[in-house]
LOLO-946880 format. One line per 4 residues: number of its first residue (from 1); their letters; for each residue x, y, z of C-alpha. Coordinates in steps of 0.001 Angstrom, whole numbers. Layout:
// residues N
NUM	A	X Y Z  ...
//
This chain:
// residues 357
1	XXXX	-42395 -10699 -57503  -45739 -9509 -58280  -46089 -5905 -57394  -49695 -6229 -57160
5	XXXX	-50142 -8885 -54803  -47572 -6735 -52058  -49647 -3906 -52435  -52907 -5451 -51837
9	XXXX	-51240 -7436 -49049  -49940 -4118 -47572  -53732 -2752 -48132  -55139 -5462 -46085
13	XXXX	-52536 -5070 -43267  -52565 -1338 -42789  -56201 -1599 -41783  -54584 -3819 -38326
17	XXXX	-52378 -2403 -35944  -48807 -2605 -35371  -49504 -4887 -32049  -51991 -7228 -30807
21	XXXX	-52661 -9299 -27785  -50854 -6425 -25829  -47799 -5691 -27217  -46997 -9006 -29616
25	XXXX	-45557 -7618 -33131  -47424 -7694 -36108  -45307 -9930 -38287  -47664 -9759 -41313
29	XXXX	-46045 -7027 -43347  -42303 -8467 -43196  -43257 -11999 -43384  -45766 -10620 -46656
33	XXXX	-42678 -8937 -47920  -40289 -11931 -47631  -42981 -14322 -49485  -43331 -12308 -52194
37	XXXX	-39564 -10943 -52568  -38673 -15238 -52559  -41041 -15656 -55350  -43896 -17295 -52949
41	XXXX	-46404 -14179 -53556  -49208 -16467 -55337  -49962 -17965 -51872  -49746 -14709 -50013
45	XXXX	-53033 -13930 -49712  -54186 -17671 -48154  -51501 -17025 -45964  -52959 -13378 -44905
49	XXXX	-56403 -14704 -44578  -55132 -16957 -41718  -52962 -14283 -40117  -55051 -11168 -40222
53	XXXX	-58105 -13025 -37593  -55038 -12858 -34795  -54653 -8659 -35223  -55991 -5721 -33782
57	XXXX	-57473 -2703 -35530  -55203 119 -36151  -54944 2216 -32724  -56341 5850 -32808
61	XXXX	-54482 8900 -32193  -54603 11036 -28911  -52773 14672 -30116  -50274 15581 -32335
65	XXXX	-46904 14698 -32066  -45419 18127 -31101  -42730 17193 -29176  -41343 14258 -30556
69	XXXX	-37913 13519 -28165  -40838 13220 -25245  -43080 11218 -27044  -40272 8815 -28230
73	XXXX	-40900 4996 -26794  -44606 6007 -25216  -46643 3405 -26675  -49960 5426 -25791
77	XXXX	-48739 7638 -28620  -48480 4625 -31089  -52032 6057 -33349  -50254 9515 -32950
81	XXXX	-46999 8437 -34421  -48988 6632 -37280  -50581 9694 -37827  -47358 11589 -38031
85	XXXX	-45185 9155 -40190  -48325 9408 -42649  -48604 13193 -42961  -44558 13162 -43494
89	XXXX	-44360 10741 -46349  -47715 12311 -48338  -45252 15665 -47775  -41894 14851 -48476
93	XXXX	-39513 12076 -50200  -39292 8974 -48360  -35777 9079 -48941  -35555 11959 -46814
97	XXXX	-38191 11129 -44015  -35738 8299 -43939  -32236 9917 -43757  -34252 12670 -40891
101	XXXX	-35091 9566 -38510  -32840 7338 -39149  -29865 8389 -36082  -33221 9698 -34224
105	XXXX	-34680 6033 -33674  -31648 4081 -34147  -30173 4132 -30740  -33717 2876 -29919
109	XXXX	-33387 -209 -31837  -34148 -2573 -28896  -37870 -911 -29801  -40636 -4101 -30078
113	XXXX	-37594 -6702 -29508  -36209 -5071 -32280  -39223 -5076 -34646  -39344 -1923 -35803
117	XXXX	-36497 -1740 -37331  -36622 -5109 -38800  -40261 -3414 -40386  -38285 -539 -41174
121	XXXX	-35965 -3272 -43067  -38194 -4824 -44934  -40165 -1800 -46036  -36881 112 -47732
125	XXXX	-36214 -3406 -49890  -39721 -2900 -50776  -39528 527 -51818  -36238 365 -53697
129	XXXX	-37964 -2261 -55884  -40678 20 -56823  -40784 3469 -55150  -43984 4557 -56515
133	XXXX	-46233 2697 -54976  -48641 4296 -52466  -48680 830 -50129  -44920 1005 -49976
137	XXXX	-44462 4097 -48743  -47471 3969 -46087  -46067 1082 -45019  -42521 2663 -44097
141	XXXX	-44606 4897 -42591  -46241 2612 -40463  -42828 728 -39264  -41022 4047 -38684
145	XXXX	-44273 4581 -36719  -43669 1539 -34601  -40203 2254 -33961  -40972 5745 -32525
149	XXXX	-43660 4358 -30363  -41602 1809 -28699  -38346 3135 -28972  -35846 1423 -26997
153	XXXX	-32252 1568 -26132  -30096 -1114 -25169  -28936 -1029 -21326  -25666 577 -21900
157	XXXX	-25282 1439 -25668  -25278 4633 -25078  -21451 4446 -24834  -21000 3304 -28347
161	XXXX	-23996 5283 -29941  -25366 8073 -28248  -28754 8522 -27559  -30555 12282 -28391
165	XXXX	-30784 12292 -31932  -27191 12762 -32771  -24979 9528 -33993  -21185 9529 -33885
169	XXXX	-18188 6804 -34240  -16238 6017 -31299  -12533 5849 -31379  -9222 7977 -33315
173	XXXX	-9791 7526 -37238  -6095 8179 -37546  -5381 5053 -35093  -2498 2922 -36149
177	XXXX	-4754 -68 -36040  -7482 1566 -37872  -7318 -1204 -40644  -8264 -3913 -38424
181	XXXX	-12240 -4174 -38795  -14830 -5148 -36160  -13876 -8466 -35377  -17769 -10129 -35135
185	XXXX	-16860 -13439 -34009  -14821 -12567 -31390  -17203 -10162 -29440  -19874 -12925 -30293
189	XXXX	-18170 -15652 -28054  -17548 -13318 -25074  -20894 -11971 -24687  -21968 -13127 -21426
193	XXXX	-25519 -14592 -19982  -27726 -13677 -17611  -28505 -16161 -14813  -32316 -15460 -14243
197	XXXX	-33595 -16492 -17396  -37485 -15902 -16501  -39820 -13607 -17957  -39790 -11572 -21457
201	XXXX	-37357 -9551 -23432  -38088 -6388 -21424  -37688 -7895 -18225  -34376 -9383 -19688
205	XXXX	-33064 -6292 -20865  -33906 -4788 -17379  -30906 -7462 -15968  -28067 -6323 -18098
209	XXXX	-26958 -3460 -16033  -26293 -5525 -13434  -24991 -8454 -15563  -21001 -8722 -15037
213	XXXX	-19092 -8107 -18049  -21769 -6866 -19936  -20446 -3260 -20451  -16841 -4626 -21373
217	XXXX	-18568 -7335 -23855  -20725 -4439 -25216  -17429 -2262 -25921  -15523 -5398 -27460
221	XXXX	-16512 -4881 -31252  -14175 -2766 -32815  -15753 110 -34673  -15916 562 -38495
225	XXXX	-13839 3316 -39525  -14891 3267 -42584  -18455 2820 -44783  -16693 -200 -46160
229	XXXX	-15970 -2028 -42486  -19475 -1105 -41090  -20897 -2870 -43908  -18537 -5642 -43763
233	XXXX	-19009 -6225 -40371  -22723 -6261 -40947  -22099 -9173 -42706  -20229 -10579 -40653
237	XXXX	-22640 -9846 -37617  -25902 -11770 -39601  -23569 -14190 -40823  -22077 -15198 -37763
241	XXXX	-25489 -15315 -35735  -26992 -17361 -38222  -24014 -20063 -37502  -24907 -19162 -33744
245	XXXX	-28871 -19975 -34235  -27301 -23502 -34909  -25467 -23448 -31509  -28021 -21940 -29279
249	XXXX	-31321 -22145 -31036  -32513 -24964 -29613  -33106 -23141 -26081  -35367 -20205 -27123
253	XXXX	-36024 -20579 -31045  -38276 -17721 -31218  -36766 -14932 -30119  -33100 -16010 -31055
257	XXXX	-34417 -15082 -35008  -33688 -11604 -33751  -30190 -12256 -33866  -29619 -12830 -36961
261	XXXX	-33323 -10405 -38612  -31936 -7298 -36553  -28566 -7333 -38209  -30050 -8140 -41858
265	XXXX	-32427 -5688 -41542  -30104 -2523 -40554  -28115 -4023 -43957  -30795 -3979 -46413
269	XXXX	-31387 -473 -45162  -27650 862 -45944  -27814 1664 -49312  -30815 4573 -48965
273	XXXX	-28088 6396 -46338  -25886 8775 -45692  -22500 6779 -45400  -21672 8691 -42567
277	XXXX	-24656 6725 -40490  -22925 3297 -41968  -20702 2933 -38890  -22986 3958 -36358
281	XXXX	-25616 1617 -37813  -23204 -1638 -37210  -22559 -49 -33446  -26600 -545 -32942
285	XXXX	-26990 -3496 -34785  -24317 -5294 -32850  -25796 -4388 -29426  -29041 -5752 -30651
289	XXXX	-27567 -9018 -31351  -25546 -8783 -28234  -28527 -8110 -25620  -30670 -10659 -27614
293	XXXX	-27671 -13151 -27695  -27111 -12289 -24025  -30699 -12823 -22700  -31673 -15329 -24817
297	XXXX	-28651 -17871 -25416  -28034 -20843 -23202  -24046 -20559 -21847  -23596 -23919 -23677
301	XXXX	-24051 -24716 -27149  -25682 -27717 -28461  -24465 -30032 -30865  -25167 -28932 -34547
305	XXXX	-28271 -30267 -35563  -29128 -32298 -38477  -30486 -30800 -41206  -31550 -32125 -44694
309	XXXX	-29235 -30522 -47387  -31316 -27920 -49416  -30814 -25365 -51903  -31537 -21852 -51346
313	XXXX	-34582 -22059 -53315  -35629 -25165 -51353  -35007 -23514 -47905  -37414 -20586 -48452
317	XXXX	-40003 -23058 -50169  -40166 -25219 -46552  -40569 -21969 -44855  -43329 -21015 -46703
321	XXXX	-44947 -24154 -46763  -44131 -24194 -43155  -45967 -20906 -42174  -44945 -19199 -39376
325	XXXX	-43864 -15893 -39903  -40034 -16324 -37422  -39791 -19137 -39985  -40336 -17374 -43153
329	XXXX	-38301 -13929 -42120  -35162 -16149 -40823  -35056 -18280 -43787  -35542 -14966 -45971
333	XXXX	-32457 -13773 -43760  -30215 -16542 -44018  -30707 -16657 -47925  -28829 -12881 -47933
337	XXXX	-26389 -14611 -45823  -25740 -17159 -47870  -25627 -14815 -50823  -23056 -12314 -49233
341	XXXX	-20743 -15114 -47977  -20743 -18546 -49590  -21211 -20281 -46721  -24037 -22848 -47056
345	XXXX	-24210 -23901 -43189  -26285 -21024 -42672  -29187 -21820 -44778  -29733 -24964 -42412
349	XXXX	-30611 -22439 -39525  -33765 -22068 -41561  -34436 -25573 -41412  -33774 -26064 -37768
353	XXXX	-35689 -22950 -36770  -38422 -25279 -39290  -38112 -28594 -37115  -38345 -26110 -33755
357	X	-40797 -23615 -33958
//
């Protein structure tokens, strides 16, 4: 990867804001990130040049962020948290911005259909490959930003991961059946659905309350006891909705990418923290995947779709030819997947997502 190219990339994009259109994400900086971390950076900038005519310019500030538990998931106050994120990583280590906001915006993590913290993701891989560039850290400044200023909880989370700032693990640590790790693909396959399927992800979101079984399905992953099982079952959690992409893909192939990005992204963001935030990091991870499964996936599952065998390599290289940025951050994904586990059935997810989107 060409540290170069990112930065100028990052450069380009920081002059455009974090939305456009409204409140559409700005996928440039994690689908930038994922072309040059796969080795595709020489084409980056074509692919920017395209891109960048769809954006908005960066949005200006109204006041300080004083207050910042009020001003948590007001998007008016998206220039302001800019502004803020910026001042805090010219001041202090980004390792430590990090590790301060970190349990502050994570029981928000429903925040831009969970796009800022997939930004947030894809800005610590690019900082722990070089952590002295400028673009890098304005750029985790910009996607902790985002998160702040659309901050989101899932509809009933806060029973596994409270909301206020402070994160804790449910459940005895001294339980007999403490061993037994979160048990992904279980809780997957009783998630529920909602029956009015209209309308976007907040509107969705807004029916879960009322959903039956939601708050039991919710409550049905174990949680980690230990570092070790919250990252395990992180793996498990993007593993297993990668297979699911294959089931249920087909009925909203868009926004089921969440699914699986959400999940990867809280992962790639474990090893800059505390271990003590491991466990409750798997608790929102897996009710991000669980609303998005949830709102999202049909009750039914298709039949598993052909795919043309690939190799890792060959996956990301369709995605990129392929363009869209959904395409290009699931088949980045699915390759970590596929790394972690073995299991080659989740690199054709990428492929389908290819033939659909």
């Amino acid at each position: 990867m060409s540290d170069g190219i990112l930065d100028e990339a990052y450069e380009r994009l920081h002059r455009t804001g974090p939305e456009y259109r409204g409140w559409l994400s700005n996928h440039g900086p994690m689908a930038a990130e994922a072309l040059a971390r796969r080795g595709h950076d020489q084409g980056l900038h074509r692919w920017l040049d395209a891109y960048v005519t769809r954006l908005d310019e960066l949005p200006r500030g109204l006041r300080p962020i004083d207050d910042w538990r009020g001003a948590l998931g007001d998007p008016k106050r998206a220039g302001d948290w800019l502004a803020y994120f910026d001042r805090e990583l010219r001041e202090r280590p980004w390792r430590e911005v990090l590790g301060t906001w970190w349990p502050r915006l994570l029981p928000g993590i429903a925040a831009g259909a969970t796009h800022g913290v997939i930004r947030v993701g894809h800005a610590v891989r690019a900082l722990l490959e070089n952590d002295r560039s400028v673009p890098r850290r304005v750029e985790l400044g910009q996607a902790l930003g985002y998160w702040a200023a659309r901050w989101q909880p899932v509809p009933g989370a806060d029973r596994v991961l409270p909301t206020g700032g402070a994160v804790t693990v449910a459940g005895n640590p001294t339980d007999p059946e403490a061993d037994d790790g979160p048990d992904v693909e279980a809780a997957l396959a009783g998630l529920p659905r909602i029956p009015d399927r209209e309308g976007g992800i907040r509107e969705r979101l807004g029916r879960l309350p009322a959903l039956d079984g939601w708050p039991e399905a919710l409550a049905a992953l174990r949680p980690a006891r230990t570092p070790a099982q919250a990252e395990a079952g992180l793996t498990a959690l993007a593993h297993q909705a990668a297979l699911g992409y294959l089931r249920f893909g087909h009925a909203e192939p868009v926004m089921l990418v969440h699914a699986v990005t959400a999940p990867t992204a809280v992962l790639r963001t474990l090893p800059v923290l505390d271990p003590a935030l491991w466990a409750p990091s798997l608790a929102a991870a897996w009710s991000a995947t669980a609303a998005v499964t949830s709102v999202y996936a049909p009750p039914r599952p298709a039949a598993a779709p052909a795919v043309a065998a690939m190799t890792p390599a060959e996956v990301f290289a369709r995605a990129a030819r392929h363009g869209d940025a959904h395409v290009v951050k699931l088949a980045d994904a699915v390759l970590d997947a596929h790394d972690a586990t073995g299991d080659r059935r989740v690199l054709d997810a990428a492929g389908y997502a290819a033939q659909m989107i």
